[in-house]
SEKOL-153523 format. One line per 10 residues: for each residue x, y, z of C-alpha. Coordinates in pm, 1 decimal, decimal comma. Layout:
BEGIN
X:Y:Z; ...;
***
This chain:
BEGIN
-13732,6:1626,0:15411,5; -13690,3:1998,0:15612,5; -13977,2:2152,4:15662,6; -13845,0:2419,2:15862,0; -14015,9:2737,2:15744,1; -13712,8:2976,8:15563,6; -13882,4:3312,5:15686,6; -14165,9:3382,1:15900,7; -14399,0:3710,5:15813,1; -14383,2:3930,8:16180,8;
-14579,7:4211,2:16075,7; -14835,4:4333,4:15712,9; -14980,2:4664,8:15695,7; -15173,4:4810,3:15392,8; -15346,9:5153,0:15298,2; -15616,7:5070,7:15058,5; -15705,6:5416,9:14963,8; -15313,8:5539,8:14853,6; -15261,9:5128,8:14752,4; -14928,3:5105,1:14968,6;
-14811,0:4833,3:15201,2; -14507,4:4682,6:15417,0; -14424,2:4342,6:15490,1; -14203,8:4292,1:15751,1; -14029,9:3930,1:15799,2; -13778,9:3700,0:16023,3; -13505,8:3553,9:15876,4; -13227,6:3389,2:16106,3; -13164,5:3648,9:16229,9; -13247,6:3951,0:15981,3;
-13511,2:4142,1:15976,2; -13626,1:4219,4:15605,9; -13915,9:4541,8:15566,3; -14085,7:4544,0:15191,0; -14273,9:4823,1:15068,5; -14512,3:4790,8:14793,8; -14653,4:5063,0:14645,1; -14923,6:5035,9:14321,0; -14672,1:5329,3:14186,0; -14408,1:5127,9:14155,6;
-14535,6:4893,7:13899,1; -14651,0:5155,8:13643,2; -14401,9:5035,1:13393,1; -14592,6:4657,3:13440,7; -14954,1:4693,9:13410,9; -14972,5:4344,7:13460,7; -14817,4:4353,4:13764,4; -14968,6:4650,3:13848,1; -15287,1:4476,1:13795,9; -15228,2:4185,5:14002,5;
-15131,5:4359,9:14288,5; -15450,0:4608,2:14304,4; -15623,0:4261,4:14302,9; -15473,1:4115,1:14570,3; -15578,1:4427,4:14746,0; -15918,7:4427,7:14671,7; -15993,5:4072,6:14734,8; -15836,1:4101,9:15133,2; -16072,0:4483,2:15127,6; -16331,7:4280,1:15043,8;
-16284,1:3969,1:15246,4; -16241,9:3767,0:14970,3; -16259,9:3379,5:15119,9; -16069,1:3261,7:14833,9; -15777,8:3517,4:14830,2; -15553,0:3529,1:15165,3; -15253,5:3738,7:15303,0; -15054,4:3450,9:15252,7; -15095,3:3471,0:14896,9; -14976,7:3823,3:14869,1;
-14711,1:3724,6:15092,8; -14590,1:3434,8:14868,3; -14632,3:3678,7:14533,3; -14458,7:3990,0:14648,2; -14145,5:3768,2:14842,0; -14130,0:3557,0:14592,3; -13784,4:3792,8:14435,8; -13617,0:3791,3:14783,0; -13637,1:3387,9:14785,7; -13289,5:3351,2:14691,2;
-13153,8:3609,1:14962,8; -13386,7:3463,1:15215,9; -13183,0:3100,7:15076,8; -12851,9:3257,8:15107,3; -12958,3:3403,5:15452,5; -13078,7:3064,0:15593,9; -12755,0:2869,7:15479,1; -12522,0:3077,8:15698,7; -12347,1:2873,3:15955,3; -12487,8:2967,7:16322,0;
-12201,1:2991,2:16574,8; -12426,9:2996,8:16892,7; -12618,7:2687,9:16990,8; -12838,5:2906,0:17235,3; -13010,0:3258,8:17145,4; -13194,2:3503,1:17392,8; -13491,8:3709,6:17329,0; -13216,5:3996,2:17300,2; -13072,6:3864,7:16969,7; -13469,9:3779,7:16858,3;
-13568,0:4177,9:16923,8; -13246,4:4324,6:16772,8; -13169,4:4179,9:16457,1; -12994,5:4303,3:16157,2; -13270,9:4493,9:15952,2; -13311,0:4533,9:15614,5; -13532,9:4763,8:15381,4; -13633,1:4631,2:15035,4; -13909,7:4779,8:14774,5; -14083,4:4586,9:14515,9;
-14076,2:4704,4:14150,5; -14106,8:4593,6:13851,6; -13863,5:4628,1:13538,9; -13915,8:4448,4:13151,7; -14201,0:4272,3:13320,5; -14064,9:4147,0:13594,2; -14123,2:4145,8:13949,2; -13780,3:4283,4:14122,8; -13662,1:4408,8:14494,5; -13465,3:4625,5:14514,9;
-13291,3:4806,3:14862,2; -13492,4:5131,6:14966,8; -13277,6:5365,4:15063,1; -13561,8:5638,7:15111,8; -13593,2:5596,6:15477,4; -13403,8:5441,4:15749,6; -13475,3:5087,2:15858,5; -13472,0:5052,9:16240,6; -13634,5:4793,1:16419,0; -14002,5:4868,5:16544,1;
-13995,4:4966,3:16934,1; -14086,2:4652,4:17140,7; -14335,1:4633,8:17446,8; -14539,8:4940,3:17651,1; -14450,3:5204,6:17844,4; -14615,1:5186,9:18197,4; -14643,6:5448,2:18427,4; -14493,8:5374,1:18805,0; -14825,0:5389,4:18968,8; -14960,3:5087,9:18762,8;
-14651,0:4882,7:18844,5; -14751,4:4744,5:19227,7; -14684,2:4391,6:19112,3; -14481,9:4116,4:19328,0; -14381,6:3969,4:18996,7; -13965,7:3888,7:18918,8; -13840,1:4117,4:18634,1; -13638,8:3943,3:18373,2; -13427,2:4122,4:18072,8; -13428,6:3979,9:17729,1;
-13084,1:3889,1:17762,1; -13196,2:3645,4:18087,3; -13421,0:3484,0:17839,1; -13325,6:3171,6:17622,4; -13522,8:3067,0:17314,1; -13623,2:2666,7:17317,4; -13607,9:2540,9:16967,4; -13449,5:2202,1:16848,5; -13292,7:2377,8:16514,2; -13108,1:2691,0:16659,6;
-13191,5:2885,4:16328,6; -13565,1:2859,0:16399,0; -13489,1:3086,7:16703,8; -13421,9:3400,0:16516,6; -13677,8:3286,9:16211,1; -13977,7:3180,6:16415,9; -14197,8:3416,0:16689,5; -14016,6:3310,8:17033,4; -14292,3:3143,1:17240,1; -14160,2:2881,2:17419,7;
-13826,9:2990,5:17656,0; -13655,2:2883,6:17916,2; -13534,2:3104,8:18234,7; -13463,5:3087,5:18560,0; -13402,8:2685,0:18529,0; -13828,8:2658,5:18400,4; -13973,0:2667,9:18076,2; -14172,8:2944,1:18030,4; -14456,9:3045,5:17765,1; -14367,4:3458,5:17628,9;
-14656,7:3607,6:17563,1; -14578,5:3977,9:17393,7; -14704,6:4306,5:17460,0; -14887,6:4438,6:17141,5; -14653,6:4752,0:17100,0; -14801,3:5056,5:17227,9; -15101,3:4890,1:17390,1; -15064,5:4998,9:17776,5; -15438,8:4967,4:17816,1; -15452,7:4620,0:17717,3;
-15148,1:4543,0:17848,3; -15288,3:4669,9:18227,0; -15625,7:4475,7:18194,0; -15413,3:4151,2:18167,2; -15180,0:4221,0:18420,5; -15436,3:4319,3:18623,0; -15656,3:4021,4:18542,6; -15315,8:3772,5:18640,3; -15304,4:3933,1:19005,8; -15646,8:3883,9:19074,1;
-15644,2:3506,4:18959,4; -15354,6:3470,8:19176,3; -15527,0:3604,7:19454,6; -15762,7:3317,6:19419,3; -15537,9:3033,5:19530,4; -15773,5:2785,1:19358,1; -15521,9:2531,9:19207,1; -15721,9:2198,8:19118,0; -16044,2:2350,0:18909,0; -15880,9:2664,7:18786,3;
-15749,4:2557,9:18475,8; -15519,2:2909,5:18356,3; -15155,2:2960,9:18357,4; -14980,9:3178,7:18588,5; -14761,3:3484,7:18581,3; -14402,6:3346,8:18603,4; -14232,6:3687,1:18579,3; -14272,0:3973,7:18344,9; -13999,4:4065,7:18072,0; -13867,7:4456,3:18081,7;
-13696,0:4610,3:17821,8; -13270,2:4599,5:17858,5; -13330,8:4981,4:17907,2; -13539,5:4950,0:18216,6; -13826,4:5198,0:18068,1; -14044,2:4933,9:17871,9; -14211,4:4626,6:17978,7; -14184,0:4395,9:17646,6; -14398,1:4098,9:17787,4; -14566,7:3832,5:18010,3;
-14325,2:3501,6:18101,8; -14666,9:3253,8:18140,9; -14608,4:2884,0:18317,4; -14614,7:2696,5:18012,0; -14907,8:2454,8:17880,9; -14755,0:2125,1:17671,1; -15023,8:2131,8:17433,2; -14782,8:2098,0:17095,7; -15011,5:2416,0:16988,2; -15341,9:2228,7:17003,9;
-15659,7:2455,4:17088,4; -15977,4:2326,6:17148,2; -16089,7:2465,7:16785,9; -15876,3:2199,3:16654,3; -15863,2:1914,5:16878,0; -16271,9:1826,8:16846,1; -16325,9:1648,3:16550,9; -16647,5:1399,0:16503,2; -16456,8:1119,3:16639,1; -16363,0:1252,1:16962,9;
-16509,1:1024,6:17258,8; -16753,8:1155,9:17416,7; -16618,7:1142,0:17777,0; -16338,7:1368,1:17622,0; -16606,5:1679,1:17512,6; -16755,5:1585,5:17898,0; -16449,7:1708,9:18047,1; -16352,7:1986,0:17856,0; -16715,1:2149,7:17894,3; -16688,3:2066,0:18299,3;
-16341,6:2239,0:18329,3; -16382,2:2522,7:18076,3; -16737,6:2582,9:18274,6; -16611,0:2555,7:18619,4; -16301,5:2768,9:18547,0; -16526,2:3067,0:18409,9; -16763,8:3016,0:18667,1; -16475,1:3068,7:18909,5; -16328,1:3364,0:18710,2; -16684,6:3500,9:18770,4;
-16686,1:3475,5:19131,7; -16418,1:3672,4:19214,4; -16501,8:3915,3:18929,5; -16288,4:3865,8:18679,3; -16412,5:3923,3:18325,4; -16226,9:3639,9:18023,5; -16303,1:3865,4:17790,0; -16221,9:3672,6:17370,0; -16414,2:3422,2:17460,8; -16404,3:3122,8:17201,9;
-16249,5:2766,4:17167,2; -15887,9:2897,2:17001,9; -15865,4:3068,2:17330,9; -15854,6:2724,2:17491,2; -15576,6:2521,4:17525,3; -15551,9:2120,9:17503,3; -15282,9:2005,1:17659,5; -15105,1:1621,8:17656,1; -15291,8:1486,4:17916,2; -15641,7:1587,2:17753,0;
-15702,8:1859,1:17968,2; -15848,9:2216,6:17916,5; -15688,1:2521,0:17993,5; -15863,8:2913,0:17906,6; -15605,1:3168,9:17814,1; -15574,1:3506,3:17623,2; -15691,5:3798,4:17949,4; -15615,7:4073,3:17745,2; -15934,5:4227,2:17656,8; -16094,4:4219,1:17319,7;
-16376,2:3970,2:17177,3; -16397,7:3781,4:16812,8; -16744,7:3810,0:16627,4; -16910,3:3487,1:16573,8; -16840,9:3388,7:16943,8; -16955,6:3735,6:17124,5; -17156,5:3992,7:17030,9; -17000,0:4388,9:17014,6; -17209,3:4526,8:17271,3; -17135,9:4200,2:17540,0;
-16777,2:4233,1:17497,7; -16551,2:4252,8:17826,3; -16852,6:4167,0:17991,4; -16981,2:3895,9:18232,0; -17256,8:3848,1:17991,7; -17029,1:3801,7:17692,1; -16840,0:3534,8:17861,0; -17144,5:3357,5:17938,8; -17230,6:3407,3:17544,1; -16919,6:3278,1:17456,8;
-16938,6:3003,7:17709,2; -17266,8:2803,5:17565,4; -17088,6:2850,0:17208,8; -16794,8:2718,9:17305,0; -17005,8:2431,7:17471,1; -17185,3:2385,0:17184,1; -16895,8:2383,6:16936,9; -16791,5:2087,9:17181,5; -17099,5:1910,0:17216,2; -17229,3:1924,1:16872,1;
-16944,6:1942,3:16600,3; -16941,2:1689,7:16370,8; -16779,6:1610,5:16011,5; -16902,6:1849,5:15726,4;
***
């Protein structure tokens, strides 16, 4: 049975207060933007209805009503283009990060007509694709680091139409396998604290009891005046964080270990300064050999694992640290 996914949502934005939003998904190789707008539906107060509910419930942090499910309602009318879309024969066995980032782009509305849910093609605005990567100034770029262009870039993926339907993480370049880690667009500051945070660990030459990936090279834009990512050494971990991979049956040697080398990495980061910063256990990678590795250096902090005022602080590492150890330690079934 194929359970390849047929599109992958990239992007959701909504307005509560004018009840408007834009869903923006991958489809081998097209790029689809819906608007919804509560307007829209006035000739299906039903629909109408259901959509301001969906709303409310993700306002409100409803547990029991997701994204996803708005995302499965409101695509469910571009199914059969998304079907006809998929089905196209893919001449190229191989596809870069180029063809991921420039893809042909389409802009739909939702609307509803004798009851019905419909999309339709917006005209009303131009689609373009959304400006990749940061802008950073000269003076912040005094890194040793290789540059590599999207086109240099080859997507790893067994079915070649997952390439340009799924987010492009795992690539291969200059004969390794890399991990691409994107640049949130727009977001130089964050963008400098984990460069930054890279050339200090670097700087460390602690190999054995540092458990982080390195900077392999950093991916600019084809134009030369954007920097679109980070090209990490990559971590065989099949997507397994250490949220996941306790469960109440793991031996007990195995939460040992991954304390001891999430602990002594941190404690390292420490010493020469360097704050982690989102400290928590889906920040922590488990890879095939059962081993612990801490990513994620660009700033920011979740609740539950460190507290507002601790964030990008020594201290809030440390607070996410005995969490973390404790999430190891002590989880159990429910």
């Amino acid at each position: 049975m194929d359970h390849r996914p047929l599109y992958t949502v990239t992007e959701f934005w909504t307005h509560y207060a004018t009840k408007k939003s834009d869903i923006t998904v991958m489809c081998n190789g097209t790029c689809f933007h819906l608007s919804l707008s509560a307007e829209n539906f006035q000739e299906a107060p039903e629909i109408k209805e259901q959509y301001l509910q969906y709303l409310a419930a993700l306002e409100a942090d409803d547990p029991d009503i997701t994204e996803e499910d708005l995302y499965d309602w409101a695509l469910e009318p571009l199914l059969p283009l998304f079907q006809q879309i998929d089905s196209n024969p893919t001449n190229k066995q191989t596809f870069t990060l180029y063809d991921y980032f420039n893809p042909i782009t389409l802009k739909y509305k939702l609307h509803a007509a004798g009851g019905i849910l419909l999309a339709s093609p917006n005209d009303e605005t131009n689609a373009t694709p959304r400006r990749q990567g940061v802008n950073l100034a000269p003076s912040n770029l005094s890194f040793q680091w290789p540059l590599f262009r999207p086109s240099d870039i080859s997507i790893c993926n067994k079915d070649p139409k997952d390439a340009l339907t799924q987010f492009p993480r795992k690539v291969f370049v200059d004969k390794e396998i890399c991990y691409f880690k994107a640049f949130q667009p727009g977001c130089q500051r964050d963008a400098l604290h984990e460069l930054n945070a890279y050339l200090r660990i670097d700087h460390l030459k602690i190999e054995d009891s540092l458990r982080v990936p390195h900077i392999v090279g950093i991916v600019q834009g084809e134009d030369s005046s954007s920097y679109v990512g980070l090209l990490l050494s990559f971590i065989d971990c099949d997507g397994r964080t250490l949220e996941g991979a306790v469960r109440a049956d793991t031996p007990e040697h195995l939460r040992q270990r991954w304390v001891a080398q999430v602990t002594s990495t941190v404690n390292h980061l420490h010493e020469a300064g360097i704050v982690w910063g989102d400290a928590k256990a889906a920040n922590v990678l488990v890879d095939i050999n059962m081993d612990a590795w801490i990513i994620d250096f660009g700033g920011g902090f979740t609740e539950g694992w460190v507290e507002r005022e601790k964030a990008g602080t020594v201290g809030g590492d440390i607070q996410g640290l005995a969490k973390i150890v404790d999430y190891v330690l002590a989880r159990t079934k429910h």
